[in-house]
KEKE-3310 file (N, C-alpha, C; in steps of 0.2 Angstrom, whole numbers, plus 5000, padded with zeros to 4 digits):
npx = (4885:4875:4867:4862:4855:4844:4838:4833:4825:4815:4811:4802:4793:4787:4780:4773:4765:4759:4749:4740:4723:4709:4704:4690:4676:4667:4664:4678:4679:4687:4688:4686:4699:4714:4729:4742:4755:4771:4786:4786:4776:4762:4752:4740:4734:4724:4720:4724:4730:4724:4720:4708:4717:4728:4742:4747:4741:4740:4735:4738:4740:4747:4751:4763:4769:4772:4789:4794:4805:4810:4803:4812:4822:4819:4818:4805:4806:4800:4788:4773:4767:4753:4751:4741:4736:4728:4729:4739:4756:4767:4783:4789:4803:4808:4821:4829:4825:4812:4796:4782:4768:4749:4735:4726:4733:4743:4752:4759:4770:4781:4789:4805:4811:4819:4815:4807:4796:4790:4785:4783:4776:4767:4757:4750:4754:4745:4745:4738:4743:4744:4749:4757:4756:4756:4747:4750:4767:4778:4779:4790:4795:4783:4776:4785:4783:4770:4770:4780:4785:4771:4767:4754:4746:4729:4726:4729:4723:4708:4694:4678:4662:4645:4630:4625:4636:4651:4668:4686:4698:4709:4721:4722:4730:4742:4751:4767:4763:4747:4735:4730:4725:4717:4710:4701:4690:4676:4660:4646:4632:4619:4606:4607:4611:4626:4627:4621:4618:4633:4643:4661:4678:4687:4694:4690:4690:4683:4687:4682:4681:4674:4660:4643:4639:4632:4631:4627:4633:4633:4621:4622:4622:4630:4638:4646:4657:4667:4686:4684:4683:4676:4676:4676:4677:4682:4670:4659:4644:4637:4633:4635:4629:4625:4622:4613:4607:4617:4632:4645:4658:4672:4688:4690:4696:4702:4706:4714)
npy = (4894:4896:4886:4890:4900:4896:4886:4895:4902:4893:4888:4901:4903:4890:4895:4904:4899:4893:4900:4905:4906:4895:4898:4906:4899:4905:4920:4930:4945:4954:4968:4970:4968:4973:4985:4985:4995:4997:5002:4995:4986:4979:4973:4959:4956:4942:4930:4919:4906:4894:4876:4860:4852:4860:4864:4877:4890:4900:4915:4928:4940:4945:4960:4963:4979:4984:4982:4978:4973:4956:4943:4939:4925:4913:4897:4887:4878:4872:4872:4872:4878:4884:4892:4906:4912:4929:4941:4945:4945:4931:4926:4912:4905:4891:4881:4887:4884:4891:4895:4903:4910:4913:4924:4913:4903:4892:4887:4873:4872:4863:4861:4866:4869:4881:4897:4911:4923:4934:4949:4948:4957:4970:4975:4978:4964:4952:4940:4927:4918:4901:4896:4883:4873:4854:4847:4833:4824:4830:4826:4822:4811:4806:4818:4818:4807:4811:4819:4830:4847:4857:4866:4873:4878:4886:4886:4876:4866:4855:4860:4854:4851:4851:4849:4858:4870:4869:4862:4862:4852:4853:4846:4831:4823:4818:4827:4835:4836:4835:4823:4823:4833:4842:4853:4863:4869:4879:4881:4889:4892:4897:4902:4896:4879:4873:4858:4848:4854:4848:4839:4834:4828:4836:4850:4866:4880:4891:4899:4914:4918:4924:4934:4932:4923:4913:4907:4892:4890:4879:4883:4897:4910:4918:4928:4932:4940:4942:4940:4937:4925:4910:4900:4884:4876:4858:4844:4854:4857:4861:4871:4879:4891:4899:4915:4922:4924:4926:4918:4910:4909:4899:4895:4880:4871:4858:4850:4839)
npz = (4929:4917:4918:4932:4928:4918:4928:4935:4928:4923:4937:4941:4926:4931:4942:4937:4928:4936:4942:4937:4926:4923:4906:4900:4894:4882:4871:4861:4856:4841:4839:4852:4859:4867:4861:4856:4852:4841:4833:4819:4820:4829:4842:4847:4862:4866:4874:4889:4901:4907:4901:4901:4893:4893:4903:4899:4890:4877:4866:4853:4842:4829:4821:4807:4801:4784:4781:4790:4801:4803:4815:4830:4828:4834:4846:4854:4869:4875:4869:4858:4844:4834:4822:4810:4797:4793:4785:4772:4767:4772:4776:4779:4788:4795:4805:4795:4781:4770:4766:4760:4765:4760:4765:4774:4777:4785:4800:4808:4822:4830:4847:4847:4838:4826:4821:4812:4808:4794:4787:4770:4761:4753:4760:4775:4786:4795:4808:4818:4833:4841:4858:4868:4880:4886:4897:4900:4895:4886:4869:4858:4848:4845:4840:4829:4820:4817:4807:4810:4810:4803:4786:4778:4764:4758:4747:4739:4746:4748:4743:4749:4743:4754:4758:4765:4762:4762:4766:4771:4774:4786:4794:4803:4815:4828:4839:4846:4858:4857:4859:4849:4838:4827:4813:4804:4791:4789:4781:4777:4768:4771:4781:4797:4807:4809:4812:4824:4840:4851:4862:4867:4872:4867:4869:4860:4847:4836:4827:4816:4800:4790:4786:4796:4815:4826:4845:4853:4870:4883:4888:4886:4874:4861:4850:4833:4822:4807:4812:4827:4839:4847:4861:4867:4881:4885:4884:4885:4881:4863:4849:4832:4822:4804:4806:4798:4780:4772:4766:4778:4785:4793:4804:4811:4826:4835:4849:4862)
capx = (4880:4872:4863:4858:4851:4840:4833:4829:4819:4811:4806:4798:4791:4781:4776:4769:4758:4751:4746:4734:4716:4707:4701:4684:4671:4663:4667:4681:4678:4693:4685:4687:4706:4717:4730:4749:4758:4777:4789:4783:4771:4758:4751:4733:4733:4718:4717:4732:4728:4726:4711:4706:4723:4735:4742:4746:4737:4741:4734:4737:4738:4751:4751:4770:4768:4776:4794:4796:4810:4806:4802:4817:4823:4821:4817:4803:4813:4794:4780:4771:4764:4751:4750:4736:4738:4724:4729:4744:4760:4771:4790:4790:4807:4811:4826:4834:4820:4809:4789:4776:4761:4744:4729:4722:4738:4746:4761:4759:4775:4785:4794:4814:4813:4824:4809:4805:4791:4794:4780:4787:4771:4767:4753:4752:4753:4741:4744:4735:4747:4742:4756:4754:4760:4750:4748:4755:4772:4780:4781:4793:4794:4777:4776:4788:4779:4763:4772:4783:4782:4768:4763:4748:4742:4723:4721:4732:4719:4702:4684:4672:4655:4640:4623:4624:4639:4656:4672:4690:4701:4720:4723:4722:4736:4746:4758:4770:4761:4742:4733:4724:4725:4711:4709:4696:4690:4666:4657:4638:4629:4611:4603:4605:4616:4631:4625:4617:4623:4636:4650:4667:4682:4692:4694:4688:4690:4682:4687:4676:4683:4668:4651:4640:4636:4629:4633:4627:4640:4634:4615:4621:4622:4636:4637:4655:4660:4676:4691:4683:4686:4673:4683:4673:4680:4680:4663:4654:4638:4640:4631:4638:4625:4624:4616:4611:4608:4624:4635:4652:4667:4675:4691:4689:4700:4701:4711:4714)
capy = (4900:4894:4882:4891:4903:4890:4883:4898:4904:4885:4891:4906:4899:4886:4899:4910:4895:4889:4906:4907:4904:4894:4900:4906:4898:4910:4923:4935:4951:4955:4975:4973:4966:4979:4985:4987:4997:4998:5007:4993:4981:4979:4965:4959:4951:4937:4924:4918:4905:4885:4870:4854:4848:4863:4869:4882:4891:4909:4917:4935:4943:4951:4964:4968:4983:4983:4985:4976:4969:4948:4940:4936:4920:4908:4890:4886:4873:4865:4875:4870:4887:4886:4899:4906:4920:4932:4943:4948:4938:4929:4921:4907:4902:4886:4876:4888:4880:4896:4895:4908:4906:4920:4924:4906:4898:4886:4884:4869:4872:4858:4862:4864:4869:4888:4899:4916:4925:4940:4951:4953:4959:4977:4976:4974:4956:4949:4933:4923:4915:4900:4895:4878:4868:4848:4842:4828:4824:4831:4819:4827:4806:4806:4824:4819:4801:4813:4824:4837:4855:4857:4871:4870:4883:4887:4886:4870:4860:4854:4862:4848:4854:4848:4851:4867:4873:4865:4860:4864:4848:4855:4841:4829:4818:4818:4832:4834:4841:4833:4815:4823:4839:4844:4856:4862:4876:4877:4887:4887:4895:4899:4902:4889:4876:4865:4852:4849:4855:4842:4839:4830:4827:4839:4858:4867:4885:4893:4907:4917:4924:4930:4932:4931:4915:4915:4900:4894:4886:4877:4886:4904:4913:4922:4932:4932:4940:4943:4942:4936:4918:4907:4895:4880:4869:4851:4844:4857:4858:4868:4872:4884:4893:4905:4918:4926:4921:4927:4915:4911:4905:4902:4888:4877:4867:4856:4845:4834)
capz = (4929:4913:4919:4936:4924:4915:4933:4940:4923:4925:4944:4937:4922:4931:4947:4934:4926:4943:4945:4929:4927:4916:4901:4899:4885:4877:4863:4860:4850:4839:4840:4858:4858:4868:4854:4860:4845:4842:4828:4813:4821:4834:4843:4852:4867:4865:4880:4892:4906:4909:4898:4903:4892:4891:4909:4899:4883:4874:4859:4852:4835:4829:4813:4803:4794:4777:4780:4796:4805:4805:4819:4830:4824:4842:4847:4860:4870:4877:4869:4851:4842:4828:4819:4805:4794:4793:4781:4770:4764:4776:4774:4787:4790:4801:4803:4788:4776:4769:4763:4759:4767:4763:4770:4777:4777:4795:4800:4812:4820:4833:4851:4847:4832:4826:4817:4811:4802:4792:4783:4765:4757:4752:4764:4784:4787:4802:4809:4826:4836:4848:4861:4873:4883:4886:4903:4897:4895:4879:4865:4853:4842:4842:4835:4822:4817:4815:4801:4811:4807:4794:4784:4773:4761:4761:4741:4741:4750:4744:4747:4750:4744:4755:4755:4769:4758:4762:4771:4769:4781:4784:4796:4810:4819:4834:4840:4852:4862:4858:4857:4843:4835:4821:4810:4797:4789:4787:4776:4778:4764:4772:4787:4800:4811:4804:4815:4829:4847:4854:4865:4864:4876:4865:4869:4853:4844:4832:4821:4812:4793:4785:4789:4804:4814:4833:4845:4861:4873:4889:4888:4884:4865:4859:4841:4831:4817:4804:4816:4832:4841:4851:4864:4871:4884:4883:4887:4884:4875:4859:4844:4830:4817:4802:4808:4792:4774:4768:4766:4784:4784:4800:4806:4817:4828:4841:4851:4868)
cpx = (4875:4865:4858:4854:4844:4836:4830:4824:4813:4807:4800:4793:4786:4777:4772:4764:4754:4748:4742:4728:4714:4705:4693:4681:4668:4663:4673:4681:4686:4694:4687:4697:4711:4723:4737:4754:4765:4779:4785:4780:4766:4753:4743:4732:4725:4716:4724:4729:4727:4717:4712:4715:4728:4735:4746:4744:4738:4740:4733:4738:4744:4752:4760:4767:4774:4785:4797:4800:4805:4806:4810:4819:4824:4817:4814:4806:4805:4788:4780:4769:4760:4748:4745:4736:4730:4722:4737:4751:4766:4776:4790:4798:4809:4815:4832:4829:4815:4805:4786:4772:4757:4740:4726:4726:4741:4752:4758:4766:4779:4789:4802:4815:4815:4816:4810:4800:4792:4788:4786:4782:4770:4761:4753:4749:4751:4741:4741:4742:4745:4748:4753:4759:4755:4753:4751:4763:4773:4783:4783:4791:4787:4773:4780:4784:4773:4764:4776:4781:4779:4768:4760:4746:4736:4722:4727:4728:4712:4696:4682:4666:4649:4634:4620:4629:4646:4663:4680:4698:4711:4723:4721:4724:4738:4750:4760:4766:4754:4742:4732:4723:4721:4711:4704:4692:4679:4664:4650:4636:4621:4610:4605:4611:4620:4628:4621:4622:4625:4641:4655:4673:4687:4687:4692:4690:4687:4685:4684:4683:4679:4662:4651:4637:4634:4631:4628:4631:4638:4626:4618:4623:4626:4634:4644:4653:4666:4679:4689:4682:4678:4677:4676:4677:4677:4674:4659:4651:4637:4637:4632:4632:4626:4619:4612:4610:4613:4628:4642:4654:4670:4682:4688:4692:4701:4706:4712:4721)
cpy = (4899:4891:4883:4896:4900:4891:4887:4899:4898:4887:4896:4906:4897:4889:4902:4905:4894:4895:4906:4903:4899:4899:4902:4904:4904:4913:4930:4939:4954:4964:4976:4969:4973:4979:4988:4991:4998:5001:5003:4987:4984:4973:4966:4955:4944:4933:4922:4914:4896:4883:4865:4851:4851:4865:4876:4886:4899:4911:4924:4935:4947:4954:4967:4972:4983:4988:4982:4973:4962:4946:4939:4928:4916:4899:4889:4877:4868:4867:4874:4878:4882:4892:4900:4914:4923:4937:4946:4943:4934:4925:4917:4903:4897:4882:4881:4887:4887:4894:4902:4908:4916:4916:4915:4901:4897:4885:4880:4868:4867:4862:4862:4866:4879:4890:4908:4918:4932:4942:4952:4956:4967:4980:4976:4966:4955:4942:4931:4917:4913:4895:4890:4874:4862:4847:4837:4828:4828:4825:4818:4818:4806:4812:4823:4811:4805:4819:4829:4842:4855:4865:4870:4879:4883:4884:4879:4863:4859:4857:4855:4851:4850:4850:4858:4872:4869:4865:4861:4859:4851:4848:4837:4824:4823:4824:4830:4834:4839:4825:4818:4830:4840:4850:4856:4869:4873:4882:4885:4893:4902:4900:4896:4885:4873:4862:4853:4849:4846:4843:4837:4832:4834:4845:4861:4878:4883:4898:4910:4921:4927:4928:4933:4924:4918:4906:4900:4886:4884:4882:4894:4904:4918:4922:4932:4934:4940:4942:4940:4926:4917:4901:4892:4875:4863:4848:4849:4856:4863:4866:4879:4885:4897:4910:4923:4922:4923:4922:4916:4907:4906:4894:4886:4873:4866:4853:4839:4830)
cpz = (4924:4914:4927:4936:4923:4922:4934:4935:4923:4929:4940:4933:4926:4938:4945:4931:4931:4944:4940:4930:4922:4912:4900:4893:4885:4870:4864:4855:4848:4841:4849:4861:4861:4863:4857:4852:4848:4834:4820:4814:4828:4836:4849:4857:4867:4871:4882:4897:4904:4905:4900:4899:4894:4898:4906:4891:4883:4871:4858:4847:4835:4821:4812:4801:4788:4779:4786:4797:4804:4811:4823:4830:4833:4841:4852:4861:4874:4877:4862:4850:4834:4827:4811:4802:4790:4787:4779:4768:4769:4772:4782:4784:4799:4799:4797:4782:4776:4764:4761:4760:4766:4766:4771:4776:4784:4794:4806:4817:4829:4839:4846:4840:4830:4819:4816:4807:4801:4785:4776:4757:4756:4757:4770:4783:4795:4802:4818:4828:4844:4851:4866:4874:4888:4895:4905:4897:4889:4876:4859:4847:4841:4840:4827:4818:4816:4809:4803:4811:4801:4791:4776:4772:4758:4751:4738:4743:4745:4746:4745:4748:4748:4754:4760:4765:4757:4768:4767:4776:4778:4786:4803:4812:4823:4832:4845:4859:4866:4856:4851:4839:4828:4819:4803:4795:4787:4783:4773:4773:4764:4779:4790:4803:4805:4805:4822:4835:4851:4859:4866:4871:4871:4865:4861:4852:4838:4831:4818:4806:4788:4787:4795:4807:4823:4837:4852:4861:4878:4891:4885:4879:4866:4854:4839:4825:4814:4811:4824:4833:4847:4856:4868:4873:4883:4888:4888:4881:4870:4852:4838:4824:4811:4804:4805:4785:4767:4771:4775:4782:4791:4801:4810:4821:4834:4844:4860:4869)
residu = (UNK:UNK:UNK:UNK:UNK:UNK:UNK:UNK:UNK:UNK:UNK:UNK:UNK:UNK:UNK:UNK:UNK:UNK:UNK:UNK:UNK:UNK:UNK:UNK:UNK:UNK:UNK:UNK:UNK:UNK:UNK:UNK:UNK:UNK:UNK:UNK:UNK:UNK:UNK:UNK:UNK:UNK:UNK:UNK:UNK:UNK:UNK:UNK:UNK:UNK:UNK:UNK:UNK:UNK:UNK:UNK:UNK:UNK:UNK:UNK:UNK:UNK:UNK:UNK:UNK:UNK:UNK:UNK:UNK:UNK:UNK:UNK:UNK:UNK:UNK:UNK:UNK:UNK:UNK:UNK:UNK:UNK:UNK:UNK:UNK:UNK:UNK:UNK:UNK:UNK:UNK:UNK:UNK:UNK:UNK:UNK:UNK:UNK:UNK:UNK:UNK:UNK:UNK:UNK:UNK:UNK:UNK:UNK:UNK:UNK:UNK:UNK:UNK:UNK:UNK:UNK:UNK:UNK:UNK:UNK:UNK:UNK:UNK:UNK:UNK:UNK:UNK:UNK:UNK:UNK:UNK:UNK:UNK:UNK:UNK:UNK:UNK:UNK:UNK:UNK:UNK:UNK:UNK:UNK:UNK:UNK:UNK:UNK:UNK:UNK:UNK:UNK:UNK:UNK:UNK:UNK:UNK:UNK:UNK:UNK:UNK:UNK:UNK:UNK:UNK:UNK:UNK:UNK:UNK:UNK:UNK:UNK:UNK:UNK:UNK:UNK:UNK:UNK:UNK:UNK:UNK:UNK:UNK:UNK:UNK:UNK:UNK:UNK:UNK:UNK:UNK:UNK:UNK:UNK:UNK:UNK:UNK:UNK:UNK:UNK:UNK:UNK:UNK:UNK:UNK:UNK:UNK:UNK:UNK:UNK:UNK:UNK:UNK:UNK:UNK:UNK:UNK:UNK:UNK:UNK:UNK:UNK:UNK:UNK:UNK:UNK:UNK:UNK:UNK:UNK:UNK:UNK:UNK:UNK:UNK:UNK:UNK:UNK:UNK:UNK:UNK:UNK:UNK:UNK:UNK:UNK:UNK:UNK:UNK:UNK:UNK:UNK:UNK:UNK:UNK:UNK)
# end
């Protein structure tokens, strides 16, 4: 019975992927985020549908309010999740193993592995949560050759100062999941591009955490502040700016 469970869920499962869309490039406004409330949390649906690597890709937001039941503690049995804490104090338990991650701190977190997160801060705790599954096979040793489940705290890492402002690198190796998984944190001081517009086999996100920046994706101009996300598919043409002379901060991260 067990196990004709299982299949059917499987059926199901991969009926509901083939039904999904890709992903559109552009920008997602956090402000426009539809906003589902419950007893001591509430959550933001963000994006849901298929990219050039993942046949399947999910991201929403979810806020504990202070006091809140943790997460239920489960194991995705063939889906990676990183996860980035937005604001507030997180207890990330995996495996039994218990961290604290705040504002601008990752969990990197592995198929098959037993998880929870659990606001235990006096504030509401806001975290993005992205969910995937590669085209690819899954490639749990060469997830654990590239470090396993990480998690990295933001004032733990190094600023790079450059000559537009600086650079904040979390990480980049293999997961299960990816050839290549990058992450990096930009903070441009002044007016003006990081670099020049380019394009790369690896799918990409931005983040925005402070400030205003402007992009264009594939000839069209998008604007992003605080809390909102950019998503450009792989190969596309894409150039990311300040678009003021107050200081942005935004992540960035890619993959293939």
């Amino acid at each position: 019975m067990r196990s004709l469970l299982i299949s059917s869920c499987l059926v199901l499962s991969f009926s509901a992927f083939a039904q999904l869309s890709p992903i559109t490039s552009g920008v997602y406004k956090w402000d426009d985020l539809p906003v589902k409330k419950g007893t001591d949390r509430e959550s933001r649906a963000i994006m849901e549908g298929t990219s050039a690597h993942f046949e399947y890709l999910e991201m929403h937001a979810t806020t504990q309010y202070p006091g809140a039941k943790p997460s239920t503690a489960h194991a995705n049995e063939d889906i990676e999740e990183c996860i980035i804490v937005k604001e507030g104090t997180m207890q990330v338990t995996v495996e039994g193993e218990s961290t604290i991650l705040e504002k601008g701190g990752v969990l990197l977190l592995m198929p098959q592995q037993m998880h929870s997160l659990r606001n235990i801060g006096d504030d509401n705790l806001t975290y993005y949560v992205m969910r995937y599954r590669a085209r690819k096979p899954m490639n749990i040793e060469r997830g654990k050759e590239g470090g396993g489940t990480l998690t990295l705290h933001q004032d733990s890492l190094t600023f790079k100062r450059t000559a537009k402002g600086g650079s904040i690198a979390y990480f980049d190796r293999p997961t299960a999941m990816c050839d290549r998984f990058e992450m990096h944190v930009t903070q441009l001081n002044a007016k003006g591009p990081s670099h020049a517009p380019h394009k790369h086999d690896e799918t990409e996100i931005i983040m925005m955490i402070s400030g205003n920046t402007e992009i264009t994706i594939d000839g069209k101009n998008y604007q992003a502040a605080a809390g909102d996300f950019y998503f450009m598919e792989s190969q596309l043409m894409h150039g990311v700016r300040n678009a003021t002379d107050e200081p942005c901060m935004y992540f960035a991260y890619k993959w293939k």
